[in-house]
Backbone as CSV, one residue per row, in Angstrom:
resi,resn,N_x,N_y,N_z,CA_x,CA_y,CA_z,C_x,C_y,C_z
1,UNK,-18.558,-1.930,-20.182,-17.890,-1.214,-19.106,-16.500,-0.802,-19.589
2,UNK,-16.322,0.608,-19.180,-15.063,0.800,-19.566,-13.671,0.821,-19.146
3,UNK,-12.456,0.548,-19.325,-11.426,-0.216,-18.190,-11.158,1.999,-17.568
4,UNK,-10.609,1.560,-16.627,-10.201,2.716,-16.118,-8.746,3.160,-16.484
5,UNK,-8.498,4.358,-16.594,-7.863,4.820,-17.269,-6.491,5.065,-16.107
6,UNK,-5.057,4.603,-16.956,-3.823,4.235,-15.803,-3.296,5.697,-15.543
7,UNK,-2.550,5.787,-14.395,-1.932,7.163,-14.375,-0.407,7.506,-15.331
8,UNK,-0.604,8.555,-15.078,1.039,8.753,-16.467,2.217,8.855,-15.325
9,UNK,3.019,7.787,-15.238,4.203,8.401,-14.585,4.211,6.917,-13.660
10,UNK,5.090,6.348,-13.040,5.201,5.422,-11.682,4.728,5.635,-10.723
11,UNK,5.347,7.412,-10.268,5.148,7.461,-8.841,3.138,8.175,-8.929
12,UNK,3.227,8.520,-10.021,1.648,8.557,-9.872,0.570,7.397,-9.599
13,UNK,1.090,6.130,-10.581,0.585,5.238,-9.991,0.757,4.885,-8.077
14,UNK,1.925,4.325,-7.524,2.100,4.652,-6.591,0.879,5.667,-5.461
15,UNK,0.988,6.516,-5.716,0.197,7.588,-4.958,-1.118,7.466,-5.355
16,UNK,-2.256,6.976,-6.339,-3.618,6.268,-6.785,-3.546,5.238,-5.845
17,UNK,-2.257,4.595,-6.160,-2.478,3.141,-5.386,-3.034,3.021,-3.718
18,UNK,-2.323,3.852,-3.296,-2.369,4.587,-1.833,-3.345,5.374,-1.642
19,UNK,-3.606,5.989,-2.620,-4.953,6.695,-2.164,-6.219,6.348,-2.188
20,UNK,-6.170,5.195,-3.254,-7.085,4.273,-3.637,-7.535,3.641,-2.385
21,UNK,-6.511,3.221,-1.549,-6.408,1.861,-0.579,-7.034,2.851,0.552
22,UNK,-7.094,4.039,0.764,-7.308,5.109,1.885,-8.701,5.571,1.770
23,UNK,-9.217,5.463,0.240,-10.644,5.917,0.354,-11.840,5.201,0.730
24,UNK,-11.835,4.117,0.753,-11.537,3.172,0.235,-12.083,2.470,-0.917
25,UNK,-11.121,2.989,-1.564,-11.762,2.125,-3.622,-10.631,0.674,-3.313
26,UNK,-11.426,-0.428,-2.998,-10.543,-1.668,-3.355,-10.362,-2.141,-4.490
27,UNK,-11.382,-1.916,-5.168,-11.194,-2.201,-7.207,-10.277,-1.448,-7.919
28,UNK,-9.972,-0.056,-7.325,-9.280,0.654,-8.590,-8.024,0.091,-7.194
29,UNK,-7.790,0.379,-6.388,-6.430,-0.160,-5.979,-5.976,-1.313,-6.552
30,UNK,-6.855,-2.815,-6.459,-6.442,-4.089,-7.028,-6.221,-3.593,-8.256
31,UNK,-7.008,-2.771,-8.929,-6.577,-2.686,-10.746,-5.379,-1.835,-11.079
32,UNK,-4.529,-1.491,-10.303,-3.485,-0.820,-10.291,-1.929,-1.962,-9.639
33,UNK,-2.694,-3.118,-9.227,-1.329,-4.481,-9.096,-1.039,-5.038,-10.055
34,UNK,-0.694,-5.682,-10.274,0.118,-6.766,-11.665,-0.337,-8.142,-11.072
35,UNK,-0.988,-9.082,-11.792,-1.615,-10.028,-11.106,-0.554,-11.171,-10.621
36,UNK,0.603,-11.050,-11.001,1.822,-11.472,-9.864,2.300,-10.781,-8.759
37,UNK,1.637,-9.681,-8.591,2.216,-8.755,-7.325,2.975,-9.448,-6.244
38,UNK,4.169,-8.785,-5.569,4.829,-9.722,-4.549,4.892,-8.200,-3.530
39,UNK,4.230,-9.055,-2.372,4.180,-7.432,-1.770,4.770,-8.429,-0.364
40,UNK,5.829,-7.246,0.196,6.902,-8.011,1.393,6.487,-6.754,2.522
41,UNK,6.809,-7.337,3.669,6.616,-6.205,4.791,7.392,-7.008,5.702
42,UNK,8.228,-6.115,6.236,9.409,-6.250,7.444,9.064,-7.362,8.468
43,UNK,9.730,-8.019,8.522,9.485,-8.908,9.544,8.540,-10.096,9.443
44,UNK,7.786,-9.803,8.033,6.823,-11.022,7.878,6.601,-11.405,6.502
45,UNK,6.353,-12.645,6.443,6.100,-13.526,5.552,5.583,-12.585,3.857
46,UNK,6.638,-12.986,2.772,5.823,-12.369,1.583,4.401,-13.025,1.028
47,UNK,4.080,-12.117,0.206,2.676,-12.474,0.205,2.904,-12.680,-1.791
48,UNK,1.931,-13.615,-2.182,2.302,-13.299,-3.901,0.519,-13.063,-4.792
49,UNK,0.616,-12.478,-5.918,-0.829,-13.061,-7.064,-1.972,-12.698,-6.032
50,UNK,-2.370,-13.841,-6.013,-4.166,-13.335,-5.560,-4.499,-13.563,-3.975
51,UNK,-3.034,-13.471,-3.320,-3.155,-13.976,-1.655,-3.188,-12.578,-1.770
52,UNK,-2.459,-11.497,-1.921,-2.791,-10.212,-1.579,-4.039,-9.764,-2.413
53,UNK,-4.439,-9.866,-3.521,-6.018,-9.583,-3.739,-6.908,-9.590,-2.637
54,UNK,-6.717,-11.144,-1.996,-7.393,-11.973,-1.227,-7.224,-10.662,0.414
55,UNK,-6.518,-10.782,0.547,-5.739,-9.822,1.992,-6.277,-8.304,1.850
56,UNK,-6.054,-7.398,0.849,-6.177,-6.567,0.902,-8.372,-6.297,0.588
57,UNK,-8.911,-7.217,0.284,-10.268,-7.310,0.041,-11.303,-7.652,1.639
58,UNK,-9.805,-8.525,1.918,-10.600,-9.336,3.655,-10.458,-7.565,4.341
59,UNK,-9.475,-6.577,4.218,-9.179,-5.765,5.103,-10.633,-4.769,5.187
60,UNK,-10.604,-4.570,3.872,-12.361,-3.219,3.583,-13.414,-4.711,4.348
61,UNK,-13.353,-5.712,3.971,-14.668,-6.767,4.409,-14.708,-6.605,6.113
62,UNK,-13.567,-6.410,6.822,-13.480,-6.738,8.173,-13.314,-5.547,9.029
63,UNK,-13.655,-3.880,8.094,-13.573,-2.118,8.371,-12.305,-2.042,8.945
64,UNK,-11.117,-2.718,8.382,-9.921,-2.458,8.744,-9.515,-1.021,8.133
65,UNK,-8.957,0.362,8.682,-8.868,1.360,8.132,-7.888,1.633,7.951
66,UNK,-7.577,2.207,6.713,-5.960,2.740,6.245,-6.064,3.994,5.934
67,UNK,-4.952,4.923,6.467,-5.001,6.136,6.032,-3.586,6.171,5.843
68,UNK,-2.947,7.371,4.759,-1.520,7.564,4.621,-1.258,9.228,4.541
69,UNK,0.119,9.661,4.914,0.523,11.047,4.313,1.893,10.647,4.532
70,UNK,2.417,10.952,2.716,3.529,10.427,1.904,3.779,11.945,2.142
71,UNK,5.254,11.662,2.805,6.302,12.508,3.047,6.950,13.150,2.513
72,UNK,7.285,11.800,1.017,8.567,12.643,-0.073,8.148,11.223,-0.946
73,UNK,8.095,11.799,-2.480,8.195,10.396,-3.372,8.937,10.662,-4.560
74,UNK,9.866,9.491,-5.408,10.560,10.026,-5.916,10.919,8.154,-6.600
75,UNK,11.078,8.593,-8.260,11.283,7.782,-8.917,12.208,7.636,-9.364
76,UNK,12.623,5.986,-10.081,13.829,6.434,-11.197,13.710,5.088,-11.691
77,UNK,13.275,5.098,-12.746,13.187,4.083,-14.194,11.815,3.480,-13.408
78,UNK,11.534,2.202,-13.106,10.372,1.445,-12.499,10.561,0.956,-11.105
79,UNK,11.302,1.672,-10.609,11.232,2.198,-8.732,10.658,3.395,-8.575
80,UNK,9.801,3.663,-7.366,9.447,4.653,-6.792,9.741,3.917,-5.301
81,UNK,10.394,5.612,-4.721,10.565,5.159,-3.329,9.584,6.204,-2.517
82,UNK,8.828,5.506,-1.382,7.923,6.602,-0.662,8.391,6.853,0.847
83,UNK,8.353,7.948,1.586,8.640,7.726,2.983,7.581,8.634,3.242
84,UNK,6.807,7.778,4.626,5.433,7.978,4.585,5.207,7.755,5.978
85,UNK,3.756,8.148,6.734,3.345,7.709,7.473,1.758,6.654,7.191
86,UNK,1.789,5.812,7.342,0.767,4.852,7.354,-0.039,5.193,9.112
87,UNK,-1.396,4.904,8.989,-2.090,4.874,9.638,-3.302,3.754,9.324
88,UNK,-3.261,2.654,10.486,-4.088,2.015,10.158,-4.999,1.583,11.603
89,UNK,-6.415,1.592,11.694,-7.434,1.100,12.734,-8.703,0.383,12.458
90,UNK,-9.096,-0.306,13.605,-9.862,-1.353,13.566,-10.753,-0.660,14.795
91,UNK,-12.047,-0.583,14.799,-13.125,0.440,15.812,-11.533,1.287,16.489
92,UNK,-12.058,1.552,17.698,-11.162,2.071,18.605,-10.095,2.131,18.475
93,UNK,-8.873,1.122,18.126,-7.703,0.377,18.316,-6.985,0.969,16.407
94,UNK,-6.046,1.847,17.066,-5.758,2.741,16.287,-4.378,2.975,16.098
95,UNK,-3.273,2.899,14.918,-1.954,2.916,14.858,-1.431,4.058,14.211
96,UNK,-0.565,4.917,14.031,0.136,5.558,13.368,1.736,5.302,13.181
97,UNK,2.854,4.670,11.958,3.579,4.277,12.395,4.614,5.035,10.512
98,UNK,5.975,5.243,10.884,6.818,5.480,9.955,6.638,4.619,8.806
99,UNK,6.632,4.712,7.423,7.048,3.334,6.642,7.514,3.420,5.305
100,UNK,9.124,3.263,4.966,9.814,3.096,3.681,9.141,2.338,2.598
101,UNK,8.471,2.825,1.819,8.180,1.765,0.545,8.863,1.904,-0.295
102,UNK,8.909,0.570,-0.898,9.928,0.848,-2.390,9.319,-0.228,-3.178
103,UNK,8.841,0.857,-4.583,7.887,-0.224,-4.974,7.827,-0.328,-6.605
104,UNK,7.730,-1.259,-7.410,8.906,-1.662,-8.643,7.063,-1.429,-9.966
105,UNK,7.237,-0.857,-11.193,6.196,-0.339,-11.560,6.304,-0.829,-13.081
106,UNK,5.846,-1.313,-13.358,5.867,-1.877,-14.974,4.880,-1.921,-16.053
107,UNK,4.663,-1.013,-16.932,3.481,-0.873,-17.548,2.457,-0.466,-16.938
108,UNK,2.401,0.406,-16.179,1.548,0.816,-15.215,0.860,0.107,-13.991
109,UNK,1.753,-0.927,-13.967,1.133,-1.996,-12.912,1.826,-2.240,-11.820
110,UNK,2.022,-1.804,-10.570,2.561,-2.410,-9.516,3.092,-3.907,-9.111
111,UNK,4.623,-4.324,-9.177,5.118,-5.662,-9.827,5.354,-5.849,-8.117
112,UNK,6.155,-5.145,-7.470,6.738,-5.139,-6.393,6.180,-3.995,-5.443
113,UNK,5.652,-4.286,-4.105,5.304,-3.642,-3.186,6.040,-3.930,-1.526
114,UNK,7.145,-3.738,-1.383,8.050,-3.555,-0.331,8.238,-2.498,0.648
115,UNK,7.269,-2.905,1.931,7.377,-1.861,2.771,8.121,-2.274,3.975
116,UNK,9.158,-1.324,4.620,10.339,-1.465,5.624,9.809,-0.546,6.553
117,UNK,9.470,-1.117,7.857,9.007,-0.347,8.804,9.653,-1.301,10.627
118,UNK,9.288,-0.331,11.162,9.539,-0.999,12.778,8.337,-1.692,13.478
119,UNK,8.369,-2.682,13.185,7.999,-3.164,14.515,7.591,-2.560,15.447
120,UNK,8.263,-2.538,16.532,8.388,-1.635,17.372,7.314,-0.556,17.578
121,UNK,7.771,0.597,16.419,7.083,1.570,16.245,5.729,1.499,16.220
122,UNK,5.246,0.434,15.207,3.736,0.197,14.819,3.139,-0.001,16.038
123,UNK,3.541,-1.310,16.805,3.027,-1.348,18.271,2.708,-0.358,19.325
124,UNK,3.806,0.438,19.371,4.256,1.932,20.267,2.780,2.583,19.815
125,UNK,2.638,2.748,18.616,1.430,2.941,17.837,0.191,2.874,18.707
126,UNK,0.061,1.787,18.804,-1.283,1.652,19.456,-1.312,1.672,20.659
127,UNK,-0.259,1.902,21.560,-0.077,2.233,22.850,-0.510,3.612,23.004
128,UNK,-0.093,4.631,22.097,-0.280,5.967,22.308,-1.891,6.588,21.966
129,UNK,-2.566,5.262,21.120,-3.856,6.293,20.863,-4.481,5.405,22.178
């Protein structure tokens, strides 16, 4: 089997990574983390290594749905920053919500995955659909 081939650039990875997670390819997304990945989200607990393997595998197992449209992306050395809308639903029960990522890229591997979003908003989210 042959390994899959990395993208040229950070924010390209980045945007595979995301698009990966949207189609949903969970293999080429996981094969695009760094197997220390530390992925943080506002307001809650970081996650490290194979708890997010673990998390992001339970999400496709349980038809949790992610969709995204990245706003503006833009790199510099092994940061890429994204401002985006995330969309994520479970049957019916459906969110659309703002969300800052800033996310740290090393050898083609996603080291750091830091997304800054509201609260608030995400909830408001599912009030409106």
């Amino acid at each position: 089997m042959t390994e899959p081939t990395k993208p040229e650039g950070n924010a390209a990875v980045v945007t595979e990574f995301l698009d990966a997670l949207a189609a949903p390819d969970t293999d080429r997304a996981l094969s695009l983390l760094a197997p220390d990945i530390e992925w943080r989200n506002t307001g809650l607990p970081t996650f490290r290594g194979g708890r997010v393997f673990a998390m992001l595998r339970d999400m496709e197992k349980r038809g949790v749905g992610f969709a995204v449209d990245v706003h503006a992306i833009a790199e510099q050395g092994d940061v890429v920053l994204t401002d985006r809308t995330d969309y994520l639903w479970k049957g019916r029960l459906k969110t659309g919500f703002w969300v800052r990522g800033t996310f740290t890229v090393r050898d083609g591997l996603i080291t750091v995955w830091d997304d800054a979003f509201s609260l608030g908003n995400l909830l408001k989210g599912f009030v409106k659909h």
